[in-house]
mmCIF entry with sequence, helices, sheets and N, C-alpha, C, O atoms, coordinates in Angstrom:
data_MODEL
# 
_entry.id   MODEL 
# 
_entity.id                         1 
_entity.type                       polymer 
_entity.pdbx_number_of_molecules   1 
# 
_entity_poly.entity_id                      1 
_entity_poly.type                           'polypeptide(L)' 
_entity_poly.nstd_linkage                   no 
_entity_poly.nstd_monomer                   no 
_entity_poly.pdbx_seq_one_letter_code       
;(UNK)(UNK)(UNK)(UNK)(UNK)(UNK)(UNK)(UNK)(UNK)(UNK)(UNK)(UNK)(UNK)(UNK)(UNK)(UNK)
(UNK)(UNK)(UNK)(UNK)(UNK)(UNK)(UNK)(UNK)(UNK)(UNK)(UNK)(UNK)(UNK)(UNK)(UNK)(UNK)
(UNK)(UNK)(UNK)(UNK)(UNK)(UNK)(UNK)(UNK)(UNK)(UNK)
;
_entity_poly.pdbx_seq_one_letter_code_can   XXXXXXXXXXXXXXXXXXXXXXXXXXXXXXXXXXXXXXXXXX 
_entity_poly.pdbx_strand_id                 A 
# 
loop_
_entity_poly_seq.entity_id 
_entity_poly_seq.num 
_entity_poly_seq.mon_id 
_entity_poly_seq.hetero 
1 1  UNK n 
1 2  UNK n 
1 3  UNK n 
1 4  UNK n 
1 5  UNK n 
1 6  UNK n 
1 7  UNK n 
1 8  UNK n 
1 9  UNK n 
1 10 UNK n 
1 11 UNK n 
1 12 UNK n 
1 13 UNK n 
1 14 UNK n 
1 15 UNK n 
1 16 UNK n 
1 17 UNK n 
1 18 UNK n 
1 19 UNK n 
1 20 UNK n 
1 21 UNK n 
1 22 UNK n 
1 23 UNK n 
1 24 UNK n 
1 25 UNK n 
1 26 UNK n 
1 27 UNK n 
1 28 UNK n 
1 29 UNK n 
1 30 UNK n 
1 31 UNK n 
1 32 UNK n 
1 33 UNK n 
1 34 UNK n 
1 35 UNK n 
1 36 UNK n 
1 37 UNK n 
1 38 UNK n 
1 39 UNK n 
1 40 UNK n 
1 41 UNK n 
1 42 UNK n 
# 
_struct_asym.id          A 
_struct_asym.entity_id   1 
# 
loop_
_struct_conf.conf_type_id 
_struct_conf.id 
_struct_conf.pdbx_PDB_helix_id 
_struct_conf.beg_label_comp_id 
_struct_conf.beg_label_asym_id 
_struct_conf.beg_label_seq_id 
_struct_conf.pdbx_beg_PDB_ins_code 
_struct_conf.end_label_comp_id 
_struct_conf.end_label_asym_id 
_struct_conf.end_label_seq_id 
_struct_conf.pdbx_end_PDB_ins_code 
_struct_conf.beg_auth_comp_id 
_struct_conf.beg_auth_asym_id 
_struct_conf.beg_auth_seq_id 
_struct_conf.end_auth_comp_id 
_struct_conf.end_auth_asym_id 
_struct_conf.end_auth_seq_id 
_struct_conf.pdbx_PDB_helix_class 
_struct_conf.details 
_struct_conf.pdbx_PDB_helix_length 
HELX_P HELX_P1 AA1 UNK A 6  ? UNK A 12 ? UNK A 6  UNK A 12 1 ? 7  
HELX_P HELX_P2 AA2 UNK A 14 ? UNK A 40 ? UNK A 14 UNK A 40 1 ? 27 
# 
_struct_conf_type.id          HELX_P 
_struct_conf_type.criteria    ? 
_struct_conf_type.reference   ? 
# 
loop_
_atom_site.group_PDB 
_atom_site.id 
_atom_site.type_symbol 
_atom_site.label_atom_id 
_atom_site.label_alt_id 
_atom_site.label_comp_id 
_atom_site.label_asym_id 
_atom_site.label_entity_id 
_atom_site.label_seq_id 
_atom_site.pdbx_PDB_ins_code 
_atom_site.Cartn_x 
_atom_site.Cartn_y 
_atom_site.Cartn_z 
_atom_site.occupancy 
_atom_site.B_iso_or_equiv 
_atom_site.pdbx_formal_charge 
_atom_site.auth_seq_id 
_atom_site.auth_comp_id 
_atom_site.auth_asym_id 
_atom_site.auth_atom_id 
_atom_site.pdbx_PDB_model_num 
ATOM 1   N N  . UNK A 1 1  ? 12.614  133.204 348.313 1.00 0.00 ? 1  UNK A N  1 
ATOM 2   C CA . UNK A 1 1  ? 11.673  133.486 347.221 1.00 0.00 ? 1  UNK A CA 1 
ATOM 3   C C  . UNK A 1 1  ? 11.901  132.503 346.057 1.00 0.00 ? 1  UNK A C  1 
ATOM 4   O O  . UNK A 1 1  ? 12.997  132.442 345.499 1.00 0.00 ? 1  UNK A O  1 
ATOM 5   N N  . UNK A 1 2  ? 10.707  131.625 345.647 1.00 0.00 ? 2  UNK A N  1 
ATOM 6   C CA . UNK A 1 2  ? 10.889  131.160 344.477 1.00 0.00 ? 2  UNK A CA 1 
ATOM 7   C C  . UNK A 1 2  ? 10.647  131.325 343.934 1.00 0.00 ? 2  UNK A C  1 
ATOM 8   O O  . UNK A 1 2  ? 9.508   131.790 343.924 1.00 0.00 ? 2  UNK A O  1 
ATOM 9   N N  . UNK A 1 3  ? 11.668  131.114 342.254 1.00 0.00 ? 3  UNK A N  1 
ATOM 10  C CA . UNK A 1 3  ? 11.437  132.020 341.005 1.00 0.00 ? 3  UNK A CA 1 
ATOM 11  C C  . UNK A 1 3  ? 10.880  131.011 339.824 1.00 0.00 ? 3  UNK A C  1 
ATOM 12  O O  . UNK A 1 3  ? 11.519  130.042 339.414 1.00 0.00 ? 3  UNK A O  1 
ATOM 13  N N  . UNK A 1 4  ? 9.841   131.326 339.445 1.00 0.00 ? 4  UNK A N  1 
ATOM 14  C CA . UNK A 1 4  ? 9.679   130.138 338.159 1.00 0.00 ? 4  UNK A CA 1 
ATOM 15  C C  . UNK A 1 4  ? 10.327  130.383 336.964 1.00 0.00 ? 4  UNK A C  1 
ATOM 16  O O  . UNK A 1 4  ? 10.334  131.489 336.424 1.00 0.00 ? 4  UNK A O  1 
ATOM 17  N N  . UNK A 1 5  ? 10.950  129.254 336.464 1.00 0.00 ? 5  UNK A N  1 
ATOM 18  C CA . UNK A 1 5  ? 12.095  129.593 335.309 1.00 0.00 ? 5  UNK A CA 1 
ATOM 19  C C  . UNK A 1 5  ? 11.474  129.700 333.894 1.00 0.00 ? 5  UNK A C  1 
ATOM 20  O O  . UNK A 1 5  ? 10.896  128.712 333.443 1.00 0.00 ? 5  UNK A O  1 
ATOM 21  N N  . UNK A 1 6  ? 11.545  130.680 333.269 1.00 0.00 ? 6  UNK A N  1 
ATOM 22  C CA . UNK A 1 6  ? 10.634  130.604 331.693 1.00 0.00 ? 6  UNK A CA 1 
ATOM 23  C C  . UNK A 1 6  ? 10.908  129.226 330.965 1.00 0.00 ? 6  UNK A C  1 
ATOM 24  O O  . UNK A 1 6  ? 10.065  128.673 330.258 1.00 0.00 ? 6  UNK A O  1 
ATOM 25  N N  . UNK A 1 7  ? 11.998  128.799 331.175 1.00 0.00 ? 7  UNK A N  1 
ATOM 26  C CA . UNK A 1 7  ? 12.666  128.144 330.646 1.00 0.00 ? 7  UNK A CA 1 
ATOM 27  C C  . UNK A 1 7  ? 12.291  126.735 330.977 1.00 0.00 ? 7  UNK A C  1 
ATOM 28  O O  . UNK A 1 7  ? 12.882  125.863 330.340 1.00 0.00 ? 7  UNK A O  1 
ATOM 29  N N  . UNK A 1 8  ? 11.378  126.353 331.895 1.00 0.00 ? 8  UNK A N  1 
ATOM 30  C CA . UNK A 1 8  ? 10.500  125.448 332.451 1.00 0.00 ? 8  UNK A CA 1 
ATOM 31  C C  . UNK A 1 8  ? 9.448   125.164 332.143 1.00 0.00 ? 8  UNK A C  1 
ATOM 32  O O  . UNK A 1 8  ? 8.926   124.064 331.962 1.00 0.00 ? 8  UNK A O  1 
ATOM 33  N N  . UNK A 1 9  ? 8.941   126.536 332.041 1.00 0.00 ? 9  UNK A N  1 
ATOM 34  C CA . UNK A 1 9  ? 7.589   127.166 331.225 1.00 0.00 ? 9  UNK A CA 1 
ATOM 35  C C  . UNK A 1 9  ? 7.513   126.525 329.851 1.00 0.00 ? 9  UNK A C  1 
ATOM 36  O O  . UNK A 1 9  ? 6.813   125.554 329.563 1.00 0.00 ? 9  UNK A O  1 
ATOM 37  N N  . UNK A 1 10 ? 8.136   127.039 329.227 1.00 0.00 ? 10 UNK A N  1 
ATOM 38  C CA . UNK A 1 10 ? 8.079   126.878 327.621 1.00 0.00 ? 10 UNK A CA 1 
ATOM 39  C C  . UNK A 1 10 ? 8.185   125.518 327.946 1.00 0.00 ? 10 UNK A C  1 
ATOM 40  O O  . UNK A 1 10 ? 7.062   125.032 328.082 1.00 0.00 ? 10 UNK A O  1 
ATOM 41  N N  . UNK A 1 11 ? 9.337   124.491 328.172 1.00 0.00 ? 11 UNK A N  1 
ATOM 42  C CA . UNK A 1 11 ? 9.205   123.182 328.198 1.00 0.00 ? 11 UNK A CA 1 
ATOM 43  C C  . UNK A 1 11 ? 7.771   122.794 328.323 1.00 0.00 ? 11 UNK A C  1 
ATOM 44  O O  . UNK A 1 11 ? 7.083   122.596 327.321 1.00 0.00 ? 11 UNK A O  1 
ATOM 45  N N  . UNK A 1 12 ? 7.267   122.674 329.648 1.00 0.00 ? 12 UNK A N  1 
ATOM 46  C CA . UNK A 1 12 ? 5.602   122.104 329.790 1.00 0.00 ? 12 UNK A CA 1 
ATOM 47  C C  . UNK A 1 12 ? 4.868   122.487 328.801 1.00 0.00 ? 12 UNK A C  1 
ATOM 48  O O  . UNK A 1 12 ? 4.283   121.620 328.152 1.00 0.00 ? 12 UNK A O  1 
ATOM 49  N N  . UNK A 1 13 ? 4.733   123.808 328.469 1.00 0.00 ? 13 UNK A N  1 
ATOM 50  C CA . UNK A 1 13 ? 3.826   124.049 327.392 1.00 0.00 ? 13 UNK A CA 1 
ATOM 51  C C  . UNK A 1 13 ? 3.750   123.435 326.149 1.00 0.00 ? 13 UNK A C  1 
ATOM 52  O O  . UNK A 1 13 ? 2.729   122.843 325.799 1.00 0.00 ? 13 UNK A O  1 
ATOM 53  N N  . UNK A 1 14 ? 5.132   123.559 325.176 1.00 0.00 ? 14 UNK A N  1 
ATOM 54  C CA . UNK A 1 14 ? 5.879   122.515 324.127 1.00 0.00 ? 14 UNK A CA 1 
ATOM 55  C C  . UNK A 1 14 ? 5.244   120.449 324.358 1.00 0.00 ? 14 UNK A C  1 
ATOM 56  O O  . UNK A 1 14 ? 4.999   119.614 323.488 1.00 0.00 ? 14 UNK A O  1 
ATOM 57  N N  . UNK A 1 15 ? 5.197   120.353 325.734 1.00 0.00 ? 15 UNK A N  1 
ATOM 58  C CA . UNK A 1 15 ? 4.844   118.801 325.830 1.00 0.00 ? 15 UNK A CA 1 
ATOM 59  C C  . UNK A 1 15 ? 3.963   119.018 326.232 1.00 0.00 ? 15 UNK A C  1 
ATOM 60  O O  . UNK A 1 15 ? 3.856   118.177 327.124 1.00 0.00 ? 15 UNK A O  1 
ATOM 61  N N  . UNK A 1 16 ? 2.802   119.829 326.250 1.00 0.00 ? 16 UNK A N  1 
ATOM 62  C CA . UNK A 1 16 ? 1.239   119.972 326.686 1.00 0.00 ? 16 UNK A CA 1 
ATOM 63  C C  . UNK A 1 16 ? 0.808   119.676 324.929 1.00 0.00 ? 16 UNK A C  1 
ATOM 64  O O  . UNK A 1 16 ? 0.116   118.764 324.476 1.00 0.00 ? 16 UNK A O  1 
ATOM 65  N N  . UNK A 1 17 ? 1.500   120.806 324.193 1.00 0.00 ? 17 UNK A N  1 
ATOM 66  C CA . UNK A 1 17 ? 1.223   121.420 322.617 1.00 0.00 ? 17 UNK A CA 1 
ATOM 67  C C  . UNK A 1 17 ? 1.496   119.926 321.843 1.00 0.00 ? 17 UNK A C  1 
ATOM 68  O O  . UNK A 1 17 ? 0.780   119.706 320.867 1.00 0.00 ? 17 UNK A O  1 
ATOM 69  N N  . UNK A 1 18 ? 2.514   118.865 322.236 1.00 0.00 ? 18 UNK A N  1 
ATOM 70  C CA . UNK A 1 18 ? 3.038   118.200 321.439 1.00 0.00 ? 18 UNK A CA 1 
ATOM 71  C C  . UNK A 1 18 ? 1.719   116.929 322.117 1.00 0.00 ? 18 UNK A C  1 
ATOM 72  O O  . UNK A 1 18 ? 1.183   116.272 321.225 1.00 0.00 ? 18 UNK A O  1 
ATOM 73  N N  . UNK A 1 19 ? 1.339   116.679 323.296 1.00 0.00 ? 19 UNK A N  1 
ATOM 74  C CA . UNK A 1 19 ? 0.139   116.043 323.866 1.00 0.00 ? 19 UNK A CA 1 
ATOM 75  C C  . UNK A 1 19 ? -1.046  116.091 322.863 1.00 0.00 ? 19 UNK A C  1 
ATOM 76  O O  . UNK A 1 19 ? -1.471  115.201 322.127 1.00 0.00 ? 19 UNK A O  1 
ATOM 77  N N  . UNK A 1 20 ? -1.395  117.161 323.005 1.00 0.00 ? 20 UNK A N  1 
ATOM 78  C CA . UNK A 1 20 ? -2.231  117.569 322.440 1.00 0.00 ? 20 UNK A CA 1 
ATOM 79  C C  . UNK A 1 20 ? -2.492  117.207 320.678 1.00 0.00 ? 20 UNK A C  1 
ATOM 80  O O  . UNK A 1 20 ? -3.514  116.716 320.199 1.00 0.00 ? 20 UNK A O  1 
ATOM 81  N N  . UNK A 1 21 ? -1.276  117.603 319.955 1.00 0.00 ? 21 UNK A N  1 
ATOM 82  C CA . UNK A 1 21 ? -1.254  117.303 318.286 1.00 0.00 ? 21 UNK A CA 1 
ATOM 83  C C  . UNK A 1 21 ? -1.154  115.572 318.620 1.00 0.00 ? 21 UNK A C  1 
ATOM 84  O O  . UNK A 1 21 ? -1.971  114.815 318.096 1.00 0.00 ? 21 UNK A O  1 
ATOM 85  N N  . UNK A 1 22 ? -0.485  115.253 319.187 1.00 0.00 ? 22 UNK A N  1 
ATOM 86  C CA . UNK A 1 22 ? -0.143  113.221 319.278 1.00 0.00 ? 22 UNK A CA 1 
ATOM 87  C C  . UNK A 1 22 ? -1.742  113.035 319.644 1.00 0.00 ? 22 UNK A C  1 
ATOM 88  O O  . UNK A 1 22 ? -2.232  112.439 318.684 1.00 0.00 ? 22 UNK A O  1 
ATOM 89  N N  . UNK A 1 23 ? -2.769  113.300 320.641 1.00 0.00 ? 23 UNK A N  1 
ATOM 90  C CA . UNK A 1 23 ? -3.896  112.907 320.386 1.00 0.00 ? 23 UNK A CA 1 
ATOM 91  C C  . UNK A 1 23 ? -4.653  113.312 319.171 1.00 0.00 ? 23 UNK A C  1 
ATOM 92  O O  . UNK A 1 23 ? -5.085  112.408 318.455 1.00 0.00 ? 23 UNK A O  1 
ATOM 93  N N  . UNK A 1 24 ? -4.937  114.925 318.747 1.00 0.00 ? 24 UNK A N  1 
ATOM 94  C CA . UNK A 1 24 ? -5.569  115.240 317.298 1.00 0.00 ? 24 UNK A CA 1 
ATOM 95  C C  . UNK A 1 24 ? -5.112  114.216 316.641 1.00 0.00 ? 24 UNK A C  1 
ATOM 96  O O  . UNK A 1 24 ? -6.071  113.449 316.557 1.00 0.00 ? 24 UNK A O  1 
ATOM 97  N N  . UNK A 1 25 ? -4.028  113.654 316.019 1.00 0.00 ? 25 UNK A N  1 
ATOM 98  C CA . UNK A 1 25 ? -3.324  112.905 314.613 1.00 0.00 ? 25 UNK A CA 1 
ATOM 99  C C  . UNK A 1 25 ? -3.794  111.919 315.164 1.00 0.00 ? 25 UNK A C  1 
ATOM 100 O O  . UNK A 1 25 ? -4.283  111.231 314.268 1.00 0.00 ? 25 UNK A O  1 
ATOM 101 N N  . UNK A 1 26 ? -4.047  111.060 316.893 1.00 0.00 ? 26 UNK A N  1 
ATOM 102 C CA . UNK A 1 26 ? -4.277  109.262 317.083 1.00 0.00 ? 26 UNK A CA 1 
ATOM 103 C C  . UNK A 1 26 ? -6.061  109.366 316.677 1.00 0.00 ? 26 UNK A C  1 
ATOM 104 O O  . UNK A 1 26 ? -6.864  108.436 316.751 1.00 0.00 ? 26 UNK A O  1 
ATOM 105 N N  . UNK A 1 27 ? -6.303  110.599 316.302 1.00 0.00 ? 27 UNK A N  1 
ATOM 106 C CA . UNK A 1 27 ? -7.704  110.541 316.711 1.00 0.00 ? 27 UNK A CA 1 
ATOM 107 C C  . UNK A 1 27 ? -8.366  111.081 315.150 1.00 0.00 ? 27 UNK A C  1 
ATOM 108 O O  . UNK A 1 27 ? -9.490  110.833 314.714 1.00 0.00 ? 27 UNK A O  1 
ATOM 109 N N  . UNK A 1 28 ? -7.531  111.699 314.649 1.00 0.00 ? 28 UNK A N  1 
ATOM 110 C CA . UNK A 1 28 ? -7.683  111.825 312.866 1.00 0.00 ? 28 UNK A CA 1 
ATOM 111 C C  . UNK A 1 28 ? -7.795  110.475 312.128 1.00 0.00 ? 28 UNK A C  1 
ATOM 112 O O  . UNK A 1 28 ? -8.586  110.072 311.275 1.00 0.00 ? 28 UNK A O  1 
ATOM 113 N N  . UNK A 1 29 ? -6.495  109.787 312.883 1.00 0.00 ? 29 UNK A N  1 
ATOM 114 C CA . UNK A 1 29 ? -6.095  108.320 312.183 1.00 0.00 ? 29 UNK A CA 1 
ATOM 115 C C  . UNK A 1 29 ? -7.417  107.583 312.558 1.00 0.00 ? 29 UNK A C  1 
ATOM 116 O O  . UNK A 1 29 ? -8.311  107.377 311.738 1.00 0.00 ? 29 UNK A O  1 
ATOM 117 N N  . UNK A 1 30 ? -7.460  107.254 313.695 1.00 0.00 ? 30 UNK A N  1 
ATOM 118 C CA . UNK A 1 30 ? -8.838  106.186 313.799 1.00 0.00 ? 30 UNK A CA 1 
ATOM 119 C C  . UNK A 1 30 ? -9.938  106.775 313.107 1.00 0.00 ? 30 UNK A C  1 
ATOM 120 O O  . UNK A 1 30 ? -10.714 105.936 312.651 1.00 0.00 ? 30 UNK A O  1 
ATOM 121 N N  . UNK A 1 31 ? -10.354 108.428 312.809 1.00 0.00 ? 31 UNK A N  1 
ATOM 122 C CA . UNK A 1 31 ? -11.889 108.026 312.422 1.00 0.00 ? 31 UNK A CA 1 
ATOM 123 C C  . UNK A 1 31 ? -11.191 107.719 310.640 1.00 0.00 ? 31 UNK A C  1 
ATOM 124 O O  . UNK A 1 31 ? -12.089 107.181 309.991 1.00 0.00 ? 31 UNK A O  1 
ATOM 125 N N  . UNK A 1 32 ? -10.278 107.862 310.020 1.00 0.00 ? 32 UNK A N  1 
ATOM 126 C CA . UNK A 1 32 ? -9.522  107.408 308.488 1.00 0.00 ? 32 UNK A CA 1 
ATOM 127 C C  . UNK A 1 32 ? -10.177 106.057 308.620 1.00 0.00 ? 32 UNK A C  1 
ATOM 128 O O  . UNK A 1 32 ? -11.247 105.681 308.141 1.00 0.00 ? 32 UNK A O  1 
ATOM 129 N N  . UNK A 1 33 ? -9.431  105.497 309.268 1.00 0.00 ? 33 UNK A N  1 
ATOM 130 C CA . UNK A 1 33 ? -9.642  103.745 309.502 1.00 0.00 ? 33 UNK A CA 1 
ATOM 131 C C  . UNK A 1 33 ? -11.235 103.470 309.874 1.00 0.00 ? 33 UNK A C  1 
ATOM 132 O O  . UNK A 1 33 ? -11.768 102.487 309.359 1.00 0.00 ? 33 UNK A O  1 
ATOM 133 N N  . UNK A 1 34 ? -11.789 104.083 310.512 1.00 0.00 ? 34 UNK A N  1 
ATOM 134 C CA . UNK A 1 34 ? -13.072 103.711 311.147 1.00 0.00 ? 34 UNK A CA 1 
ATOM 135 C C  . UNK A 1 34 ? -13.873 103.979 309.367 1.00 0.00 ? 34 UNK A C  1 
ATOM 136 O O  . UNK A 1 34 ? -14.318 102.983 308.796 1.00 0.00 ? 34 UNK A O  1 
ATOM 137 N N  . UNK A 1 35 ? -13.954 105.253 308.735 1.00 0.00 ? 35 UNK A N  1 
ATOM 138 C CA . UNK A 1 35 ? -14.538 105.408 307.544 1.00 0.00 ? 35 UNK A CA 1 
ATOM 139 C C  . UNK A 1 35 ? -14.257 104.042 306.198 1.00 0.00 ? 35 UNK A C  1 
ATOM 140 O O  . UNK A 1 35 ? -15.010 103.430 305.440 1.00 0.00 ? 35 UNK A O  1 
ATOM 141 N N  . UNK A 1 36 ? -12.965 104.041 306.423 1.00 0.00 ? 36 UNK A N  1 
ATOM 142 C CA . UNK A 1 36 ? -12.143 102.940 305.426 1.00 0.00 ? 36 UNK A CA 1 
ATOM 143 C C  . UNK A 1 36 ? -12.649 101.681 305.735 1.00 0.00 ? 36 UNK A C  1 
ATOM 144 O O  . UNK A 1 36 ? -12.929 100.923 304.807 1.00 0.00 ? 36 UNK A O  1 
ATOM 145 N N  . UNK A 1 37 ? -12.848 101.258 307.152 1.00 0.00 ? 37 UNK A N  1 
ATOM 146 C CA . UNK A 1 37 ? -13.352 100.148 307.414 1.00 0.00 ? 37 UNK A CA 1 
ATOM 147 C C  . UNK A 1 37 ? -14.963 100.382 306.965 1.00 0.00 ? 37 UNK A C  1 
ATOM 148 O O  . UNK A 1 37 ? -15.098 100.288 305.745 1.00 0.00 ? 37 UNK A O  1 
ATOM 149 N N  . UNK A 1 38 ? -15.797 100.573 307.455 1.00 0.00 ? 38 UNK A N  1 
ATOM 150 C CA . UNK A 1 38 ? -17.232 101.092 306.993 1.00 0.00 ? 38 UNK A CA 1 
ATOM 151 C C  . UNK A 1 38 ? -17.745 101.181 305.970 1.00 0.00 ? 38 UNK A C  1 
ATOM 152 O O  . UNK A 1 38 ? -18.887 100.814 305.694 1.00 0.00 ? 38 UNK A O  1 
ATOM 153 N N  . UNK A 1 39 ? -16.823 101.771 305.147 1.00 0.00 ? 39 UNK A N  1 
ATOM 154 C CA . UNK A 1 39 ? -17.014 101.680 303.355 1.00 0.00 ? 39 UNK A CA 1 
ATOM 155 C C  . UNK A 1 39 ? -16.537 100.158 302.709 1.00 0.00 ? 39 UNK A C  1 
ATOM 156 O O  . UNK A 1 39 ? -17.024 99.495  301.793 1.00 0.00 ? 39 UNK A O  1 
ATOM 157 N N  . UNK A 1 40 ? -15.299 99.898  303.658 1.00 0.00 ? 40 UNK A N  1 
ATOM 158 C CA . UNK A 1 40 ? -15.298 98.426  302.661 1.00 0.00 ? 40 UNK A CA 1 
ATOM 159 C C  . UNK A 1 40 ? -16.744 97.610  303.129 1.00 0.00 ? 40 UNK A C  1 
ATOM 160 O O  . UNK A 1 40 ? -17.295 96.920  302.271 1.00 0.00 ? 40 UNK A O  1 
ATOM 161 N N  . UNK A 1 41 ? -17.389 97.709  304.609 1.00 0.00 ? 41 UNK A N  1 
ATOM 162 C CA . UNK A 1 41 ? -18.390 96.767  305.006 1.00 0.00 ? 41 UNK A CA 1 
ATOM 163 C C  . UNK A 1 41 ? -19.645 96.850  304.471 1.00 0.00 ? 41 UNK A C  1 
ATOM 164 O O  . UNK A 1 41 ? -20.454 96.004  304.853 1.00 0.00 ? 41 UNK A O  1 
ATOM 165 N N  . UNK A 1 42 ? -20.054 97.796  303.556 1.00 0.00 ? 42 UNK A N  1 
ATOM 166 C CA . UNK A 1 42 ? -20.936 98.206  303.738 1.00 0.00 ? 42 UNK A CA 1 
ATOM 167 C C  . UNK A 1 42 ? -21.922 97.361  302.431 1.00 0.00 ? 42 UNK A C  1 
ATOM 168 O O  . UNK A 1 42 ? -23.123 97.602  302.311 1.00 0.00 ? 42 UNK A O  1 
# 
């Protein structure tokens, strides 16, 4: 019988959760820059 370890669990989830915020913040940052750029061009 195999047992899944919570302790495995929480890991993946933690680097799903930490995936997840590292894209939101790469993806906050570019539209910053995309606006910043746009306003200086404009």
């Amino acid at each position: 019988m195999k047992r899944n370890s919570p302790n495995g669990r929480r890991l993946a989830r933690a680097a799903l959760f930490a995936a997840v915020r590292g894209a939101g913040t790469a993806l906050g940052t570019a539209a910053v820059a995309t606006v910043i750029w746009w306003i200086r061009n404009l």
